[in-house]
C-alpha positions as CSV (number, residue, x, y, z in Angstrom):
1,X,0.0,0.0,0.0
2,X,1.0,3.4,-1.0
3,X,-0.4,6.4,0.3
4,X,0.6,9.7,-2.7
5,X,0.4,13.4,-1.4
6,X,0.4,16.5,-2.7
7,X,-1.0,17.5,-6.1
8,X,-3.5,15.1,-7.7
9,X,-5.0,15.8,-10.9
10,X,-8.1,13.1,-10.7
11,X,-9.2,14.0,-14.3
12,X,-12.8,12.7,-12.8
13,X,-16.4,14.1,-13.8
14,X,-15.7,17.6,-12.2
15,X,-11.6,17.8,-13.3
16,X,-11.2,17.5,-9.2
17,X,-7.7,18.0,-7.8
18,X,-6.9,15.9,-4.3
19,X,-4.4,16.0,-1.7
20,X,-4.0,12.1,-1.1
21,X,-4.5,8.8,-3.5
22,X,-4.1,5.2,-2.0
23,X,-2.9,2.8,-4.0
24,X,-3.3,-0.9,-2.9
25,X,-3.0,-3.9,-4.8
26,X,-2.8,-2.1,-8.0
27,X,-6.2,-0.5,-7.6
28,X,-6.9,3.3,-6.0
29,X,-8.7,2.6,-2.6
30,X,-8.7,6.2,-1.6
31,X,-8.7,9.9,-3.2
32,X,-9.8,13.2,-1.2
33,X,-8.3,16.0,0.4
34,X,-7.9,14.4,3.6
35,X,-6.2,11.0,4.4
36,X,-8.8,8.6,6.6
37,X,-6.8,7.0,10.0
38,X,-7.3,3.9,8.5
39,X,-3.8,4.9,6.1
40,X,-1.7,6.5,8.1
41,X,0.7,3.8,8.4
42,X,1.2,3.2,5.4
43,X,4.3,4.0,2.7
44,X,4.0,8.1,2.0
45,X,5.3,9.2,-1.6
46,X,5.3,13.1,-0.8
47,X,5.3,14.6,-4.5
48,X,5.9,18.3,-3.3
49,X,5.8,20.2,-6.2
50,X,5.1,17.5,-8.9
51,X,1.9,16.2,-10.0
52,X,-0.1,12.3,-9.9
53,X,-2.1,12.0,-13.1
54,X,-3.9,9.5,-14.9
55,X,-1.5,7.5,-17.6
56,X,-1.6,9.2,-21.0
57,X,-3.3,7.2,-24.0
58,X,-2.3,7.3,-27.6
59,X,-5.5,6.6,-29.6
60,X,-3.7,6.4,-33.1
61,X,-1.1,4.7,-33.9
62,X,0.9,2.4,-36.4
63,X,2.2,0.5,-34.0
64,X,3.8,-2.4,-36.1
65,X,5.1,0.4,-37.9
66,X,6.5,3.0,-35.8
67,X,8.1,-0.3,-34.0
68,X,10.1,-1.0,-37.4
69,X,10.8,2.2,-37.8
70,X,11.9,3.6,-34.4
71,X,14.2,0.7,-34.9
72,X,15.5,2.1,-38.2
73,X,17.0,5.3,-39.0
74,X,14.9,8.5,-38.3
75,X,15.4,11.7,-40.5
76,X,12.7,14.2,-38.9
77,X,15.5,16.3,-37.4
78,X,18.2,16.6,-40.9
79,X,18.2,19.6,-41.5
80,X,19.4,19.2,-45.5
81,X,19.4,16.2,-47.7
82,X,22.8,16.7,-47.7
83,X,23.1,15.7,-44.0
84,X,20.2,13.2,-45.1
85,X,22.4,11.4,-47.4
86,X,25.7,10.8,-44.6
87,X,22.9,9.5,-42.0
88,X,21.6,7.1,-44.8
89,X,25.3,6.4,-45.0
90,X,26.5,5.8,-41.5
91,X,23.4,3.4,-41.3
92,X,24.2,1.5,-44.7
93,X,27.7,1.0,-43.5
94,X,26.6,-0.5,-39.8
95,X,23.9,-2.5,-41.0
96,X,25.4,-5.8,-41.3
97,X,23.7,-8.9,-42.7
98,X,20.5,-7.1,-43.4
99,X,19.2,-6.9,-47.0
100,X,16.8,-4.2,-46.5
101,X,16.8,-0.7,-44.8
102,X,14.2,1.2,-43.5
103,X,14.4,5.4,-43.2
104,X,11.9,7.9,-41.9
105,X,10.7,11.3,-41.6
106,X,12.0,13.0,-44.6
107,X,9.9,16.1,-45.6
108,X,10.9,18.6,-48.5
109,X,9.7,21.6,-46.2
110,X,12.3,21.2,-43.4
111,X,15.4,20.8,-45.5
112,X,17.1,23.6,-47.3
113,X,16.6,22.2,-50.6
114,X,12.7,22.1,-50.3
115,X,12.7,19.0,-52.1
116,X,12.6,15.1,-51.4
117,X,15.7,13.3,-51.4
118,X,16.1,11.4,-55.1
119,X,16.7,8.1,-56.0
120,X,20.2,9.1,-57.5
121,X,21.2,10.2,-54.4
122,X,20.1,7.2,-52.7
123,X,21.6,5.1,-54.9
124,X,25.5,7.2,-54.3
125,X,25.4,6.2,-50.5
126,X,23.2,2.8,-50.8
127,X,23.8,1.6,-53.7
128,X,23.7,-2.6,-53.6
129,X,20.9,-3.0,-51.0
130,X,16.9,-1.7,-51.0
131,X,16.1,1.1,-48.7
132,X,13.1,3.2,-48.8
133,X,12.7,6.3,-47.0
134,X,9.5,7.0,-46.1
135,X,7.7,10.7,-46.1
136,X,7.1,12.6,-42.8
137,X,3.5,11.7,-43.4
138,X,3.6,8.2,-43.9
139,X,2.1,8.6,-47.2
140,X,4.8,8.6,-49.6
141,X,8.2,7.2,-49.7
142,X,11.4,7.3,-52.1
143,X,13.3,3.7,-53.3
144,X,16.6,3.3,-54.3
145,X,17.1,1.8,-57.7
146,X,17.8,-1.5,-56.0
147,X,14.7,-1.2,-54.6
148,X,12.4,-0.3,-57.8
149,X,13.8,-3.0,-59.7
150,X,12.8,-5.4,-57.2
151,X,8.7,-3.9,-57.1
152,X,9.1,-2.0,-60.4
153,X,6.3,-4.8,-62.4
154,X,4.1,-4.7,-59.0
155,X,3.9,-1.1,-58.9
156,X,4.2,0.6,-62.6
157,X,0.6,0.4,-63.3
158,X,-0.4,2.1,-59.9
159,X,-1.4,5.9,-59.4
160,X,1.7,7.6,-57.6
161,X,4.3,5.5,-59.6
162,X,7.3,8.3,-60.5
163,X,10.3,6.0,-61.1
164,X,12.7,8.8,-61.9
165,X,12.1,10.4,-58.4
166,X,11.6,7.2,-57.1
167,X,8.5,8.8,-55.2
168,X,6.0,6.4,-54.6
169,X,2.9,8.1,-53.7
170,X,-0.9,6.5,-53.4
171,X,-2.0,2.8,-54.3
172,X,2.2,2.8,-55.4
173,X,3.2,3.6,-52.3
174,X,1.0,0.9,-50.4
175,X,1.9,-2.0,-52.3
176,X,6.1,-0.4,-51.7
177,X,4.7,-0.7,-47.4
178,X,3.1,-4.6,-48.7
179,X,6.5,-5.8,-50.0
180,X,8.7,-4.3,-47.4
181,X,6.7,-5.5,-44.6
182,X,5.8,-8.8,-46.0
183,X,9.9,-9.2,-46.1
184,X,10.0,-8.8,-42.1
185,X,10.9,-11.3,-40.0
186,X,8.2,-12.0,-37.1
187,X,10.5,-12.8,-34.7
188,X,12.2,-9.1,-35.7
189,X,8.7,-7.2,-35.1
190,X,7.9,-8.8,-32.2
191,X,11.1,-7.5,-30.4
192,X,10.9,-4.0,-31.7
193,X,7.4,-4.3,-30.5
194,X,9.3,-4.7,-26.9
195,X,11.4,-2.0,-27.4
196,X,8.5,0.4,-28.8
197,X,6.5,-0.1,-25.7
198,X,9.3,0.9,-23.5
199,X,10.3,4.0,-25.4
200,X,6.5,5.6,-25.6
201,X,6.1,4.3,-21.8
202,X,8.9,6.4,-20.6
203,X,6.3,9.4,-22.5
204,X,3.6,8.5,-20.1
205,X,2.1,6.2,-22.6
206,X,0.4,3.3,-20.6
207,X,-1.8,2.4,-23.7
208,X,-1.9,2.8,-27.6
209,X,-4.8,2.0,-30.0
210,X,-2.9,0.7,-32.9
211,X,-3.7,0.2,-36.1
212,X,-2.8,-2.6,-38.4
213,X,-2.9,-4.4,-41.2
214,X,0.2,-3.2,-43.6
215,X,1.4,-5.8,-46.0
216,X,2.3,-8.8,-43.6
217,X,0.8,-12.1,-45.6
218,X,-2.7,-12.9,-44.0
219,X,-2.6,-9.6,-42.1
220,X,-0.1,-11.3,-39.8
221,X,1.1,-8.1,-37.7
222,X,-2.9,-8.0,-36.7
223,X,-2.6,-11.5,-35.1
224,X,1.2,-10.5,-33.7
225,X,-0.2,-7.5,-32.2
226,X,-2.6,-9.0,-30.5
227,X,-0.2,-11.6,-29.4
228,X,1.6,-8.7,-28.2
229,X,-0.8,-6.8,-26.4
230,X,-1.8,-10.5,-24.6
231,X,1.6,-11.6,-23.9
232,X,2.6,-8.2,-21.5
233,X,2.6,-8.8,-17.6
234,X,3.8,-5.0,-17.1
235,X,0.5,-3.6,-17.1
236,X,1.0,-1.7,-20.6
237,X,-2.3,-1.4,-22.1
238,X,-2.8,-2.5,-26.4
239,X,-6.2,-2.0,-28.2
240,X,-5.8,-3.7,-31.9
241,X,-7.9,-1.8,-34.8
242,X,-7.3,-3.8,-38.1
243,X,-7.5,-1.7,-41.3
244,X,-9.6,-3.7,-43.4
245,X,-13.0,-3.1,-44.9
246,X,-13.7,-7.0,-44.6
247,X,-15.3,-7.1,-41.1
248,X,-14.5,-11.1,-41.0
249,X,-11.1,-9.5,-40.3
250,X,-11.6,-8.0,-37.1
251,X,-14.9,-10.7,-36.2
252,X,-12.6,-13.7,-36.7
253,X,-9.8,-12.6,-34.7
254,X,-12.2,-11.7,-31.8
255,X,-11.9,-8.1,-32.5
256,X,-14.7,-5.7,-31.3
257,X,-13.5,-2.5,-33.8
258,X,-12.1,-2.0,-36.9
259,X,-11.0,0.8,-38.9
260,X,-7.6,3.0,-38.8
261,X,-5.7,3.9,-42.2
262,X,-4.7,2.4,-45.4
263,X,-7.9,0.4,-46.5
264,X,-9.7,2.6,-44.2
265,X,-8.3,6.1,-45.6
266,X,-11.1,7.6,-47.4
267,X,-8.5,10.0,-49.3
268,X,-4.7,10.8,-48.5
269,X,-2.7,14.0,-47.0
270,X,-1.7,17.3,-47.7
271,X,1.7,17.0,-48.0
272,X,1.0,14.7,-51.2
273,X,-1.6,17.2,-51.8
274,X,-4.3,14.2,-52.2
275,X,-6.3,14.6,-49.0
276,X,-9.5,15.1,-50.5
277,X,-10.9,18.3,-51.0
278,X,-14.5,20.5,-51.4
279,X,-12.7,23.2,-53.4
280,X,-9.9,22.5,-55.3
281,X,-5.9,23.5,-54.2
282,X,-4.0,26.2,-55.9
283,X,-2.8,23.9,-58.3
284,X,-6.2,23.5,-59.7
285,X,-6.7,19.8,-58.3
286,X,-8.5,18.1,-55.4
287,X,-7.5,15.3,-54.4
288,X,-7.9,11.7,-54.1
289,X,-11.1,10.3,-52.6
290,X,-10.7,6.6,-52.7
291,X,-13.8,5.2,-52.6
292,X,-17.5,5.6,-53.0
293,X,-20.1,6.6,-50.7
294,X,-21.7,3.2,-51.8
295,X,-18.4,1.1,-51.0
296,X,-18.0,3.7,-47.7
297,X,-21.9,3.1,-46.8
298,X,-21.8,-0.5,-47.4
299,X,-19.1,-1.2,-45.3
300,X,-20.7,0.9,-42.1
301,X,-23.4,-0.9,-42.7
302,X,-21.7,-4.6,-42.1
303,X,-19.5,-3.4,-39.8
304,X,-21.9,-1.5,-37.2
305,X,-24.7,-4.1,-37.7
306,X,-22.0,-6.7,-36.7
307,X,-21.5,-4.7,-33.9
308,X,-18.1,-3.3,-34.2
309,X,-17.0,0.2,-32.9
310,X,-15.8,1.8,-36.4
311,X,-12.8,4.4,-37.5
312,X,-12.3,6.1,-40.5
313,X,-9.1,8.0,-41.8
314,X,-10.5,11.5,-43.1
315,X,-8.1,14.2,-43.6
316,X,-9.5,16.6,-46.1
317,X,-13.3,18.0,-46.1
318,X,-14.6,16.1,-49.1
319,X,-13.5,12.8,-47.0
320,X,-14.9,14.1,-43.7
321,X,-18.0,14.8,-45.5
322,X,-18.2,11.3,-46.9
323,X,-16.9,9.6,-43.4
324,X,-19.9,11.5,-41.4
325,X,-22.7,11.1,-44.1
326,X,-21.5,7.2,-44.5
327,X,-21.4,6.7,-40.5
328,X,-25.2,8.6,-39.9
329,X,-26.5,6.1,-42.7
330,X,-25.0,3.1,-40.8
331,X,-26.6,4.7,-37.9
332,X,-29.9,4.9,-38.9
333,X,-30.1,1.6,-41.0
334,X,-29.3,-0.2,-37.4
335,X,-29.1,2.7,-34.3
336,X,-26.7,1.6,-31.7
337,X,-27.2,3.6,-28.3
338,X,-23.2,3.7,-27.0
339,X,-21.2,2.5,-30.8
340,X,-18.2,5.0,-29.7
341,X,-17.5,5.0,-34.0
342,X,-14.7,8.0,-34.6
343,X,-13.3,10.1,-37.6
344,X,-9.9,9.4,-37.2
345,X,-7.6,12.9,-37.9
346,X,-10.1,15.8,-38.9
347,X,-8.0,18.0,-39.7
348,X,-10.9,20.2,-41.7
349,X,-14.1,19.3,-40.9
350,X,-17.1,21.1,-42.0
351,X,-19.9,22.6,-40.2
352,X,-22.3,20.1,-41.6
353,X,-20.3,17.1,-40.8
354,X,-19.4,18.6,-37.1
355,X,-23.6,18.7,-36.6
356,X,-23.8,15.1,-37.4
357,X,-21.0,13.8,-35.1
358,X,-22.4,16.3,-32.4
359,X,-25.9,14.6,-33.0
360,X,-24.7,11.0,-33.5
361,X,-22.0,10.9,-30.8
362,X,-19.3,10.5,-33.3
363,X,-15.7,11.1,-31.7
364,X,-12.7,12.2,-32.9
365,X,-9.0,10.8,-32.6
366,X,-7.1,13.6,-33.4
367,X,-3.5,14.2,-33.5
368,X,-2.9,17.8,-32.2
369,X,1.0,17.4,-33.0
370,X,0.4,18.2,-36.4
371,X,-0.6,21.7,-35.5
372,X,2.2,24.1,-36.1
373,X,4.6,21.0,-37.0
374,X,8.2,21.9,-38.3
375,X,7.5,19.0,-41.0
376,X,4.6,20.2,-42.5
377,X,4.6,24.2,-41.7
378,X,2.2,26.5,-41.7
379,X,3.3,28.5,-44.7
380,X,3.5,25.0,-47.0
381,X,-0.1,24.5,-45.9
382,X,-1.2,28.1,-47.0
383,X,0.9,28.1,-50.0
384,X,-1.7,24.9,-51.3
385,X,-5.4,26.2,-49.7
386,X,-5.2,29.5,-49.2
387,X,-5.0,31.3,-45.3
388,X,-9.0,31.3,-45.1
389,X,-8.8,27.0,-45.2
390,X,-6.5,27.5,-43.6
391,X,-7.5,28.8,-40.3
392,X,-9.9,26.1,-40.1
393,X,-7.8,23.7,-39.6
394,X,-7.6,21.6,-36.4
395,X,-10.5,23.5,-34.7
396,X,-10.1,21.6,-31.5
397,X,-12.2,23.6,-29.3
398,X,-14.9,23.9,-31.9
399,X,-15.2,20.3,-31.6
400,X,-15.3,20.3,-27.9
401,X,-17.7,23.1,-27.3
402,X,-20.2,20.8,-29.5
403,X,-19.6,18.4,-27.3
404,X,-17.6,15.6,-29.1
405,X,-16.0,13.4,-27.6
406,X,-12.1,14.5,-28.7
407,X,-8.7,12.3,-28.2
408,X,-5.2,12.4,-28.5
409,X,-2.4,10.5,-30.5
410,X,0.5,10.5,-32.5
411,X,-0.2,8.5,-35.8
412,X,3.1,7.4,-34.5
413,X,5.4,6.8,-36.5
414,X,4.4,10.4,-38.4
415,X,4.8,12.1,-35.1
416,X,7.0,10.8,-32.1
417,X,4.2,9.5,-29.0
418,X,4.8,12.3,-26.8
419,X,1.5,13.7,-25.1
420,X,3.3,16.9,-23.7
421,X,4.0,18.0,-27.3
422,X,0.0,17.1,-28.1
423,X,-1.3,19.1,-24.7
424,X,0.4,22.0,-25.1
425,X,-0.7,22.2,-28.7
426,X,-4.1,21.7,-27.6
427,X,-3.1,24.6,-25.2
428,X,-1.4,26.7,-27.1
429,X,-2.7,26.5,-30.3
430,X,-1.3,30.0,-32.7
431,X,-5.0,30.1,-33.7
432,X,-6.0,31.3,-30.2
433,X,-9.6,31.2,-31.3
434,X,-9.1,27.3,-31.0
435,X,-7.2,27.3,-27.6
436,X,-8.9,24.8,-24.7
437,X,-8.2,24.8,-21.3
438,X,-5.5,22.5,-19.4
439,X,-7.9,20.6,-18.0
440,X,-9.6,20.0,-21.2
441,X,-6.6,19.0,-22.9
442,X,-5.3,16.7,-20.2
443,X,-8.5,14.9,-20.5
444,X,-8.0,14.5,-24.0
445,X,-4.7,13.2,-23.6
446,X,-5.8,10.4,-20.6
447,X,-10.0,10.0,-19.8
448,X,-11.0,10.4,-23.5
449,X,-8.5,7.8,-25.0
450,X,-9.8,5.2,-22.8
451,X,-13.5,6.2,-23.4
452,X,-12.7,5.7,-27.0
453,X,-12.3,2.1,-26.7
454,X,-14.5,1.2,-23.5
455,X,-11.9,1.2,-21.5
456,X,-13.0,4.1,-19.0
457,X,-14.8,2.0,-16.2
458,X,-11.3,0.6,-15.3
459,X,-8.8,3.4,-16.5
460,X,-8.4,7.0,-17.5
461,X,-9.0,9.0,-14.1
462,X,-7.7,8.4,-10.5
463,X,-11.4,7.2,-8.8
464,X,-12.0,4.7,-6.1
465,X,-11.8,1.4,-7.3
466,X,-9.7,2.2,-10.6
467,X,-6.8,0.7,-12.3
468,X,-3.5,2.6,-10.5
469,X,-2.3,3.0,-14.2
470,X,-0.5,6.7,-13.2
471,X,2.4,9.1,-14.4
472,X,4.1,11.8,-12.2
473,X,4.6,14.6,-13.6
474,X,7.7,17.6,-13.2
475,X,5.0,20.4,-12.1
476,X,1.4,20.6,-12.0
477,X,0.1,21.8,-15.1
478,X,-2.7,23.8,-13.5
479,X,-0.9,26.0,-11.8
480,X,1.7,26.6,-14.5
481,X,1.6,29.7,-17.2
482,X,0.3,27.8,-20.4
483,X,3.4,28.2,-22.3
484,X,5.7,26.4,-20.1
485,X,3.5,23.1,-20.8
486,X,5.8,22.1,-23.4
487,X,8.9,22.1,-20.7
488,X,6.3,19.3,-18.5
489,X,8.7,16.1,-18.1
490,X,7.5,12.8,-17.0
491,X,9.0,11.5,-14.1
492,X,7.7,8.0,-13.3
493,X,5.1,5.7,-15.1
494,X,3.5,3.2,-13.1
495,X,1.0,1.0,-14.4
496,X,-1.4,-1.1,-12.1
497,X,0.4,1.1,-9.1
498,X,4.1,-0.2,-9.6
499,X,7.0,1.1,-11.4
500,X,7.0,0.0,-15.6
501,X,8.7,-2.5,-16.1
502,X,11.3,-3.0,-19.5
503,X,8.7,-4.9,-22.0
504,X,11.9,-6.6,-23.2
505,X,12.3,-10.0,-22.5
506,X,13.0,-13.2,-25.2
507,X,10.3,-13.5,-27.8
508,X,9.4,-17.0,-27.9
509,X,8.5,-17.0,-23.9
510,X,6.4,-14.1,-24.1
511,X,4.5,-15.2,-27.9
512,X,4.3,-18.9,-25.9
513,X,2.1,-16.3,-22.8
514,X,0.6,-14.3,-25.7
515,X,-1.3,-16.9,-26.9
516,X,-2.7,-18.6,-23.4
517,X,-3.2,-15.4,-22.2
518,X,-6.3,-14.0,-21.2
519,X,-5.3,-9.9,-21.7
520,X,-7.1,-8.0,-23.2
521,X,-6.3,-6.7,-26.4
């Protein structure tokens, strides 16, 4: 037994903040602002001027993916694809055995060339074994020669298909993700997996709703995943979404929700300029919508009749227009009181599709890191839609004062997991118009993750009879001026009231657990 004092941010029903928590057994027997006789023997954990909040939750994620990746070489921070090329080199020259290589991040706006890194100069520094580096927004990529050879007969028919670049954009660039993660050794994943969970655990992450369903042969980083998430004995939370519009895929496995990316992206992104659009870019074109409302509406349909809880990628208008109109007819062919569906992303959502997810309970799984990000600035963004569009991007407090249900995540591995980075652009967004309140953002970034996937009886606010799944934090963020929430560290995770524990451990022992276990996933 544990007995926690000072600032405690409960993140319950009224946003109340206590002086004491008791923690027994891995369950909160006690939280008010005095401490009862009964525990005044027990352990103290004085947290002077730190803070006890709830564990963060990261409702959108790749996590097969940003496990490969944050095992590979990240780019985000090259400042030139100069710099670029030596980093693909140093990693060429220590890689060893391997036959393929894995980059990510690169983004033509934060280099000084303002361009992608080519396939010639890929090929200079890595020449005799594949490597793609894939775009910031995890839409795109660029191949080495070795590379295009190898997928040039799968790919040359496909929209997005520049072989002199060697971008790969759209349908291209999917079946480039299909090869190189159907080449990926299980045994591989499943480790980086460990070492994934550790690194966004030390961010206060003590769940993820991943997404998956990327090219593994008979969707097998679905079933690893949820190996994965059944096999941990640290507490560390996994909620599986595969990306499939077959909902035999997610009912055969077990699943209750479906949805994410990929098969589920109703259109792409901006910095491909294909995220689907009402009015057309300054280019003159507007996107790429990838499917009907008849295919998007039949789907719905299936899945919500079956029961599932649904997500949808919709990044541009024309795709949040579709994702709303599609989810309201599932809604009314077969109404479902509590279905928690959400519209994953958002980032310009119309007044017309905002009434319907207000008036069907629709939530959204945002990712407020994009909001002012270095990869994808603000003056790329008005350069292609104009400032009016603009300034309607991301309108987080729009959504909340209509009373949608909004979350937090990364879409890891586009952004790194870190919720400080997502709360204080919640907090601080440069549109002030679209500022919310500490409180409100910490409750997107904790309670409202673990809403969104039913989770929120057992976790997501420090109650009586609750999970201990905790974080201290450096300072409380209530008392704090709003612009020094970005300088917040996270001290201490602990998950079912003790300490996280490394994930890492051998792989055929914990896949063994994974599938006897009884976790849920």
């Amino acid at each position: 037994m544990k007995v926690y004092k000072g600032h405690i941010l409960t993140v319950d029903s009224k946003d109340s903040v206590a002086n004491y928590l008791v923690e027994d057994g891995g369950r909160i027997q006690y939280v008010g602002k005095t401490l009862p006789k009964e525990y005044a023997g027990a352990e103290l954990v004085d947290l002077g001027p730190k803070a006890l909040i709830p564990s963060f939750v990261d409702t959108h994620q790749h996590f097969a993916s940003f496990s490969i990746f944050n095992a590979g070489l990240n780019v985000m921070d090259a400042e030139s694809n100069e710099e670029i090329s030596k980093m693909v080199a140093d990693f060429y020259a220590a890689s060893g055995k391997a036959k393929t290589l894995i980059a990510f991040g690169a983004s033509p706006y934060s280099v000084k060339e303002r361009r992608l890194i080519s396939r010639e100069e890929l090929d200079k520094v890595c020449p005799d074994k594949e490597i793609m580096v894939v775009k910031y927004d995890g839409h795109a990529c660029i191949v080495n020669s070795k590379l295009l050879k190898k997928i040039d007969k799968q790919v040359r028919e496909l929209r997005g298909y520049h072989p002199d670049s060697g971008e790969m954009n759209q349908e291209a660039f999917f079946k480039v993700s299909d090869y190189i993660t159907g080449s990926l050794s299980i045994i591989d994943l499943f480790a980086n997996m460990q070492k994934a969970a550790d690194f966004e655990a030390a961010k206060g992450i003590g769940m993820v709703h991943t997404v998956s369903g990327v090219g593994f042969v008979g969707d097998l980083d679905i079933t690893t995943e949820k190996i994965f998430a059944k096999s941990l004995r640290n507490g560390f939370q996994v909620r599986v979404f595969p990306q499939s519009m077959d909902v035999k895929v997610a009912t055969s496995r077990k699943l209750p929700r479906i949805g994410g990316c990929f098969k589920c992206a109703l259109d792409g992104c901006y910095g491909s300029m294909d995220a689907a659009m009402n009015e057309p870019y300054a280019d003159g074109s507007d996107g790429v919508l990838y499917y009907t409302d008849e295919t998007v509406t039949d789907f719905c349909k299936k899945a919500n009749r079956a029961g599932l809880q649904i997500e949808m990628h919709a990044i541009g208008d024309k795709a949040f227009d579709q994702a709303t109109r599609c989810l309201k007819a599932a809604l009314d062919d077969f109404p479902r009181e509590d279905h928690r569906h959400g519209i994953i992303h958002d980032c310009l959502p119309t007044e017309e599709g905002i009434k319907i997810c207000r008036d069907y309970h629709i939530a959204m799984p945002i990712q407020s890191a994009f909001i002012n990000w270095k990869q994808e600035p603000d003056e790329y963004l008005e350069s292609i839609m104009g400032k009016e569009r603009c300034a309607r991007l991301n309108p987080v407090k729009t959504f909340a004062d209509n009373g949608i249900v909004v979350s937090l995540g990364s879409d890891a591995p586009c952004t790194s997991p870190d919720p400080i980075v997502w709360m204080d652009r919640c907090v601080n967004n440069p549109n002030k118009e679209q500022r919310v309140s500490v409180q409100q953002a910490l409750r997107m970034a904790t309670y409202n993750g673990c809403y969104t996937t039913f989770d929120e009886k057992e976790r997501g606010s420090l109650e009586k009879g609750k999970i201990a799944d905790m974080v201290i934090l450096s300072a409380n963020p209530y008392e704090i001026p709003a612009e020094e929430i970005k300088n917040l560290k996270v001290e201490q995770l602990l998950l079912q009231g003790k300490p996280y524990e490394s994930a890492r451990e051998g792989v055929m022992g914990a896949v063994l657990r994974g599938l006897c276990s009884k976790n849920k996933f």
